[in-house]
Structures are given as C-alpha cells and as structure tokens.
N, C-alpha and C positions, 0 to 999 in steps of 0.2 A: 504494500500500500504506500502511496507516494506520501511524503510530510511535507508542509512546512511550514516558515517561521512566521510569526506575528506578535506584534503586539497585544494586537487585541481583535477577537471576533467577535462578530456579531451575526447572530440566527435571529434571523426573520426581515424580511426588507417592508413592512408594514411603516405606519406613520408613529411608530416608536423607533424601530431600528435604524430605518434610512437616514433619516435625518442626524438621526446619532451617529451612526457612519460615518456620514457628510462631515460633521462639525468635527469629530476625534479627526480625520483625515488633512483635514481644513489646518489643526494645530499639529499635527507634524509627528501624529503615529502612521505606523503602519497597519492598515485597517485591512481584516476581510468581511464580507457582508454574505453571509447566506441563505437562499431562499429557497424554499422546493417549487415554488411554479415558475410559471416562465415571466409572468409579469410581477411588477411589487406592486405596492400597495395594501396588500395584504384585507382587510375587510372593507376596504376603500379602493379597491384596484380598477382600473377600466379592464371592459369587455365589448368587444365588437363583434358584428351580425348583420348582414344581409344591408351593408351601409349605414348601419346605427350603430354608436359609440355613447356607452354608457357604462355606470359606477356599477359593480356586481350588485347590489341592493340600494335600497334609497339613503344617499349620505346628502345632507346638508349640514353647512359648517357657521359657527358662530364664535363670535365678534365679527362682524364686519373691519368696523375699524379698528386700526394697532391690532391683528392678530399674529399670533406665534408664525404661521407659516411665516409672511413677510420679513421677521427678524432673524429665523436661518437662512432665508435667501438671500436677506440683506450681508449677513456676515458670510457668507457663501460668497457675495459677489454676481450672480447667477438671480438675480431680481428679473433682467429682461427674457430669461428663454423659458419662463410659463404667462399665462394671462389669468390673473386671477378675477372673478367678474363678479357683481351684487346687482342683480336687476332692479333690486327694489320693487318687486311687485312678487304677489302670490295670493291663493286666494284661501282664506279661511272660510271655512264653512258651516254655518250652525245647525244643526235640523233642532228644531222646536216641538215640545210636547203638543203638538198639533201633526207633527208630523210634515210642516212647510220646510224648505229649503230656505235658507239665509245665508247671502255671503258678503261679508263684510266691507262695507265701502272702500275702496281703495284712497289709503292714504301717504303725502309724501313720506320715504325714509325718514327714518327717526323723529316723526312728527306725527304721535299716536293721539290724538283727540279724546280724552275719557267721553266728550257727551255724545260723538256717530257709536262710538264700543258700546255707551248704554243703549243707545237708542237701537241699533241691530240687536245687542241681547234681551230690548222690551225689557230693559230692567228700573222698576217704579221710580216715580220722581221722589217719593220716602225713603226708597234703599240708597239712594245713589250719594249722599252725606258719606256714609259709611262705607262704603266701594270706594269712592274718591278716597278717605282718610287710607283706608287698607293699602290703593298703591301708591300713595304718598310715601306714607311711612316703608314700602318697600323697594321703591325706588331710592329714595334719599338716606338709609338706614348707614352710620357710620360703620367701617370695618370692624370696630372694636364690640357692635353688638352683635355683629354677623358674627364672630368668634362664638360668641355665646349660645349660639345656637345649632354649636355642632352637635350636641346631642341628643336634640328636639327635634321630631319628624317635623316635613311638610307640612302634614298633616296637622297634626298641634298647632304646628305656628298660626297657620289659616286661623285654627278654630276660636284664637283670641280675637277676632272682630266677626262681625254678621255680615260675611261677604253673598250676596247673590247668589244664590248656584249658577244660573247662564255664567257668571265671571268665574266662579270656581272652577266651573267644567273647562272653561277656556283656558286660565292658567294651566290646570293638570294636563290639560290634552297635550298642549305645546310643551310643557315642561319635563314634566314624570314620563309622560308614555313617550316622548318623541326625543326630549335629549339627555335623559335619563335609563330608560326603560326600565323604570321600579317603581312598582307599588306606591304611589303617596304616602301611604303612613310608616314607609319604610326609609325612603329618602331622607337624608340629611336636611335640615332647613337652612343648614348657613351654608350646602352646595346652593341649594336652589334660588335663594335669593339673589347670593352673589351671581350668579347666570342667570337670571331674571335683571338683573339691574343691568347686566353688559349688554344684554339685548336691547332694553328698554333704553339705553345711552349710547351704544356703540353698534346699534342695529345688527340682523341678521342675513342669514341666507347670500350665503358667500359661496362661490360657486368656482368651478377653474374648467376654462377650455382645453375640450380632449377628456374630461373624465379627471376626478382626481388620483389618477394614476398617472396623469401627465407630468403631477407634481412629485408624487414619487418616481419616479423615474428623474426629472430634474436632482432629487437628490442620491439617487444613486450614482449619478455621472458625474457630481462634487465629490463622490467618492475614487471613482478612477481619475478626473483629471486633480485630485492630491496625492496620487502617487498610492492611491489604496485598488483592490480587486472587488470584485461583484462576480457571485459563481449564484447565476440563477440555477432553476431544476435543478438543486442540490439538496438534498435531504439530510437535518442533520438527525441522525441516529443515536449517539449519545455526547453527553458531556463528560470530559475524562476528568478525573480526580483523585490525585496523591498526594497521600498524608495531609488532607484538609484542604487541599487547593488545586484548583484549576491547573489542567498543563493542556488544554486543547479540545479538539471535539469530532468525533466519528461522523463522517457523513456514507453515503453510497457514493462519492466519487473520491473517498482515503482519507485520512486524517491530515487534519490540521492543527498545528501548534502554538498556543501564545499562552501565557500568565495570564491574560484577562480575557472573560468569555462576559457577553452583554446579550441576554435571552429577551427577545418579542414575544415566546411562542406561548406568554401566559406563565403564572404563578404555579398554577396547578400542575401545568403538562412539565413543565421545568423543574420542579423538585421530586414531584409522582415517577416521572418516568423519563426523560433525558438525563437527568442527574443520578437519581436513585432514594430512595427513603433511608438507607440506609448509611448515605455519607451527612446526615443530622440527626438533631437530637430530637427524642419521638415527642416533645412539647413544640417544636417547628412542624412536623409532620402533622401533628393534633393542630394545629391552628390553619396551617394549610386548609385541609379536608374541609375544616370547618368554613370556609373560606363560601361564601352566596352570590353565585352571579349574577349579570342582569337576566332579562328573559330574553326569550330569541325572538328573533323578526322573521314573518315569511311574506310569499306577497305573490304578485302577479306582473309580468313583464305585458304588458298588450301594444301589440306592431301592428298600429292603424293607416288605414291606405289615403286618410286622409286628416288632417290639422283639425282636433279637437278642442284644445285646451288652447290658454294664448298667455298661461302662465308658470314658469319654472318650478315651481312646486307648490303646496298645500296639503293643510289637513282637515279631516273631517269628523265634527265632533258636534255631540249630546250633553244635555245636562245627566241624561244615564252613562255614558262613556267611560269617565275615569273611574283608572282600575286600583282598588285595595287588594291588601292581601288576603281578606276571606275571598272576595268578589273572582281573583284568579285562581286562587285554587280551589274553588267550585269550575270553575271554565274549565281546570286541566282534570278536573271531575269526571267532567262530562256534559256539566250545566255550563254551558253558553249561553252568554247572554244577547239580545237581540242587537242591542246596540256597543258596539267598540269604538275604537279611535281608528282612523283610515290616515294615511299618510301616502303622500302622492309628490313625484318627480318626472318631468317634462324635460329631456337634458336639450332637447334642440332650443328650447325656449331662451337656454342660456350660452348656448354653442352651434350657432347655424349653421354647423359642420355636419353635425352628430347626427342626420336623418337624410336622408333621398328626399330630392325638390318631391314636395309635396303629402309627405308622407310623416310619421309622427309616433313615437315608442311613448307608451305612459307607462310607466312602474309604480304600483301598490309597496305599502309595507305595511305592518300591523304583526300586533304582539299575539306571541304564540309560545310554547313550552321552549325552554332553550333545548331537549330533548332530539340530537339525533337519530335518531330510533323509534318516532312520532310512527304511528301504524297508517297503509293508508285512508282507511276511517278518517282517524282525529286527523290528518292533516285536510282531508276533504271538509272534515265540520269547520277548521278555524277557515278555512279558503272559502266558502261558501260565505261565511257570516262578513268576509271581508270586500269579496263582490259584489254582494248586496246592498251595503252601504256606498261603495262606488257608483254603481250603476244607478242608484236612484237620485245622487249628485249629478251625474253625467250621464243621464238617457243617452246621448248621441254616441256615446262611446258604443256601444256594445253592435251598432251598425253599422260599423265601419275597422271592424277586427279583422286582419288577414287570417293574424294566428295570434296565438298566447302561450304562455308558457310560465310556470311555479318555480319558486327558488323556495327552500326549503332550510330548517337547521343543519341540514344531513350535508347540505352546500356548503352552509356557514362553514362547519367542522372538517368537511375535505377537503378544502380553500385555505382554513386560518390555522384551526384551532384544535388537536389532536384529542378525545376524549376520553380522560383519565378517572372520570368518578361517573357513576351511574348518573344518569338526567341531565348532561352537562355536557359542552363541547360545544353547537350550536349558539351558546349566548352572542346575542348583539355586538356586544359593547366587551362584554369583560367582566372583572369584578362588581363595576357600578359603582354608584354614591350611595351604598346601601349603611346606615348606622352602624358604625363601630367598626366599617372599611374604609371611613374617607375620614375629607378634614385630615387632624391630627391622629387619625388611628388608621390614615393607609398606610397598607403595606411598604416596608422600604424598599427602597431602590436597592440595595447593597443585602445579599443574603448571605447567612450564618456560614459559608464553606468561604475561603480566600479567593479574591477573587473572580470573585460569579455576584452578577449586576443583571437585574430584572428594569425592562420598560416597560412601556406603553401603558393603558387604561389600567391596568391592570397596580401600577406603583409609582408613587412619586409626582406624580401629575396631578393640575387642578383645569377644568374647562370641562367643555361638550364633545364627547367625540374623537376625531381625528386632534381638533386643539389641545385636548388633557393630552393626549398619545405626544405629540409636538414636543407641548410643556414639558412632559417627562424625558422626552430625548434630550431636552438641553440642560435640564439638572443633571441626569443620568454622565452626559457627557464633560458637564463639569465636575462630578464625583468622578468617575473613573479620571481623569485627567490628572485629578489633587492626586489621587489613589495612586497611580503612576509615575509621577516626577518622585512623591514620595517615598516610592520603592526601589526607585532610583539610587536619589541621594542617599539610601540608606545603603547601597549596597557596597 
C-alpha cells in the first residue's frame, strides 16, 4: 500500500472540511483533503440532470450579509471565481384554518413590516400590542441575555409572552423545522434567537451560482493551488492510532500519513467506527451514543416542462405545522398529521443557468425520521403528506411534470453520512441545536485521542447550516494551527 506524508488530513470535503483545507493550506501546511464521491460539498453538493443543476436536497443559507463563506474567500483571495447571489424574494405561504391559501406580500430585503405580517396572518388588532413587544424584545435582545438562554427551549422562551399562533407557527416553521430541524421544545432559545435576529438584521436566502457545490469546489482548488492534494472517490476506511494518537488514515486507494487527522464524516461515525470505541475512555463513548440528531429531510425533485414558480425558494406552513417532540414521535408512530411544514427551492430562479430555456426543476423538502432504513410504507406516508401540501399551494405544478423523482435518508447516509447507531445516518443537519449539544455544551472540536479534530454541524460551530459547518472550519482550522506550531516548537 502506497504512504504518504502530511501534515494534516482531512476526510470529508463537505462545508466543514473544504474550507478547513483551504485555510490550513492557505497558512503553509501541507494538507490532504478526502472524499468518497466525486463531487464535495458533501450534504450541500451540486447534482446535474437532463440540463438542470441543483443542490442534492433543499439548502438555503443565512446571513445574507457579512457571512462566513465571504471571509474564507476573502482570506483565500478567490472572492471572484464563485457568485454568490440573494434574490430577495420568496414566497411564504400561510394556509388558514379555513383552509384559504395566503402568501405573504412581498417585501423589500431586510425591510419586514410587522403590520402587512399581521395583517396576512389576520392577527387581531388586540393581539398585535403583544406580537409587536415579542419581536421587539427578540430582535433587539442584548448578547449577554441570549447567553442566558442556553438552556431554555424555544419553546419556553415563546411561552413568556401571548404570541399569536398565525406568528408562532410562522417563526417555528422558518426557524425549528427549516434551519434547525428540531423539535421547538427541544431547540436551544439562545441558538434561535440569535438566528432569528441575523435574519431579521442581516436578511436571508443567500444562494451561489452553479449549486452550492460550486463553492465547494472553489475551496477545494484553495487547497491544490496552496500547495495541498484533493483525492476525491477516496474512501477513508479507518483512522490509524498509536499509543493515543493519530499517525494517519486507511483509505481504498493506501494509507496516508500525518500527526493531524481533521474528521467531517460526523461525531458518531468518527469515534463509532473510523477511529474505534476502543482507542477512549467508555465515559467519551457513553456520551457519544448519547449524542440526538437533527431529523432527516426527504422531499421530491419535480422536472416541469414549463416555468411554475417565479420565486427561489419558500415555505409552506399552518398554524397546525410546527413540530414538538410528542407531535413527531406520534408521526414516526405512525400518526401523521395532516398538516407539516413544506419547504421548496427553485434553483433557476437564482441561477439562469441551472434549467433548459423554458423548463423548471422545483424540489420539496420536509421532515421525516432521520432513519435510513424508513420501509417503503413510511416513506410513501411522509411523501404523500408532503405532496399534498405542495400541490394544493401550487395546483399548476402537478400539470406540467415530465417526471419526478424522491430523495430519501437512505441518500442523505450514502452521500454524507455512514450509519453507526440504529435510526441514524440520514439526519439533515447533524447533531442540531438540540439542548445540552449546543451553545456552551457542543461538542468540541478537539477529541480525547492526540490529535484527531472533529468539524462541521456537528462541533464547534454556531449559525444555520452550511454557515455553522463554515464557522466550524475556521475555528477548527485555527485550533489545529495553535495545535501544530505548538508541536513544533516543542519538538
């Protein structure tokens, strides 16, 4: 088996590893980057089709403004060879206990009106005192009380004012189910705020032409043109480790060698089964295990022969919608409820490239068991419940389908994320902002064996998404860095 040397590896070229890559390569290690499929971006990758160019599931990304991408592109240097793009438009959609469709006026960016938001959610001229104070007080909220709220659900937090349900349902929809994907009463309230205020200040729905694999791949090529490797379709098979530390990592094309090994592939699958249970101590291993992901997304790709929608994405949401933790685990029951949350992406809307003159891909997402191993039953019942809700938003859509086609957890897990614990593999996101995993109690970057460094959603990171995954590459990458000169001058 062929060796060789490195500094430092990194397995996984997702929007935790690449970018970490980029930046360690950027300051003058020798990096290698590896990935088992042929493109990065790992749960954020493009995928193309019959002239359509799209994110493998629906990713949208937040902050608008000042976000993480731009400051590793910035210090990259490589700011000009992606386009990063914010239509500023999408359509939110209310269905009313009536049963009528509502979508909410279209307003300038970062110029959210409370009285068109009441007056779309029909919320009383008596409640609306109280609604205004609620996002007052949570838009404006100093850092120093959002700290305090790391250990109070969403949920609780809300329940200190008489917000509206129309307004409750809306928050949760956009927030819990779409850049969370957790339960409300499980979610952190000082993640959600704090992400609630960047959106409400720094706007959202930030979008990158070509797919956001366009961008990862920009940081994969900061990683070869600093003098570092990228061995895509490379499967790492194990992490090697002697007498408590790292000396490199098994893949199916030979081992490779360096002191520092920097894991995307998740907390779970990286101490469970790349590393082994057996190189820590069984209080790291018990805490692992114990470890709650987000929930999975599945959804529907629909390849329409003709221009449906005329907006980049949205979501579609009830005052029945948002999900608690009794409310989903009756759904993973068996008991489905009629009404969920529907999330929708349009990529030509934001990439006039990404579809054949005249033609138009819309992709579903909606929450489902992170479970790759879903029967095909339960994935018909959650698929049914989430078409449903589409189509009676979008009548026009369903007459003008060539074809369509399901993405599943079973995707998510052969794509990202190797399944190491019963019911697990498929989650969205990762760990989540789930109480007593975030804030002050994630995961660290830096695990118990020498070094071996965990990224992405999953440690170290604070944002939505692909941003937390970001976030984490460039602490990730200023830890290893300290870690490194330090072992240096030590030696």
């Amino acid at each position: 088996m062929a060796k060789a040397n490195y500094d430092v590896i990194v397995v996984g070229a997702g929007f935790g590893g690449a970018p970490c890559a980029a930046l360690l390569a950027k300051r003058g290690l020798h990096v290698l980057l590896l990935d088992k499929n042929a493109r990065p971006g790992g749960k954020a990758m493009t995928l193309t089709k019959a002239g359509h160019t799209y994110t493998a599931w629906v990713v949208v990304s937040a902050p608008m403004i000042d976000n993480q991408f731009e400051k590793v592109l910035k210090e990259l240097g490589m700011e000009d060879r992606v386009k990063l793009v914010a239509p500023g438009i999408q359509d939110t959609i209310y269905r009313t206990p009536s049963g009528a469709i509502k979508k909410l006026p279209r307003m300038e960016a970062g110029n959210m009106d409370p009285n068109i938001i009441f007056d779309w959610l029909d919320i009383e001229e008596a409640d609306r005192e109280e609604a205004l104070k609620f996002l007052t007080d949570l838009t404006l909220m100093p850092p120093s009380d959002i700290d305090g709220l790391n250990d109070t659900s969403f949920e609780d937090f809300v329940r200190r004012y008489k917000v509206p349900r129309p307004l409750y349902a809306m928050l949760v929809s956009m927030m819990c189910d779409l850049m969370f994907m957790v339960p409300v009463d499980s979610l952190s309230a000082a993640e959600g705020v704090k992400s609630l205020q960047e959106i409400f200040l720094r706007s959202g729905g930030l979008f990158c032409r070509g797919g956001f694999g366009a961008l990862a791949q920009v940081f994969c090529d900061g990683v070869r043109e600093n003098g570092g490797k990228v061995s895509m379709r490379t499967r790492a098979e194990k992490i090697l480790v002697e007498q408590g530390r790292v000396t490199g990592v098994v893949t199916d094309k030979g081992v490779f060698e360096a002191p520092l090994v920097i894991s995307n592939a998740g907390i779970q699958p990286t101490v469970l089964k790349l590393v082994g249970e057996e190189h820590f101590d069984r209080s790291y291993v018990n805490y692992v295990k114990d470890m709650v992901p987000s929930v999975g997304m599945m959804g529907t790709r629909y390849f329409l022969n003709k221009k449906v929608i005329d907006v980049p994405y949205g979501v579609i949401f009830s005052d029945e919608s948002p999900w608690n933790m009794e409310r989903y685990q009756k759904a993973r029951e068996g008991e489905l409820p009629s009404q969920g949350v529907v999330f929708f992406e349009v990529p030509a809307n934001y990439d006039p490239d990404a579809a054949p003159e005249g033609k138009q891909m819309v992709m579903t997402g909606y929450w489902c068991p992170p479970d790759p191993k879903m029967t095909d039953k339960e994935k018909k019942a959650w698929r049914d419940m989430g078409e449903k809700i589409m189509l009676a938003a979008y009548p026009d859509l369903a007459r003008h389908i060539e074809y369509k086609e399901s993405y599943t957890p079973a995707h998510v897990c052969r794509l990202t994320r190797d399944q190491v614990l019963p019911g697990q593999g498929g989650e969205c996101i990762g760990l989540g902002q789930v109480l007593g995993q975030c804030a002050r109690s994630k995961p660290s970057i830096q695990a118990p064996v020498r070094g071996l460094f965990c990224v992405g959603c999953d440690a170290g990171g604070y944002g939505v998404g692909t941003q937390q995954a970001v976030d984490s590459a460039m602490k990730t990458a200023d830890a290893v860095l300290r870690y490194h000169r330090l072992h240096q001058a030590a030696r």
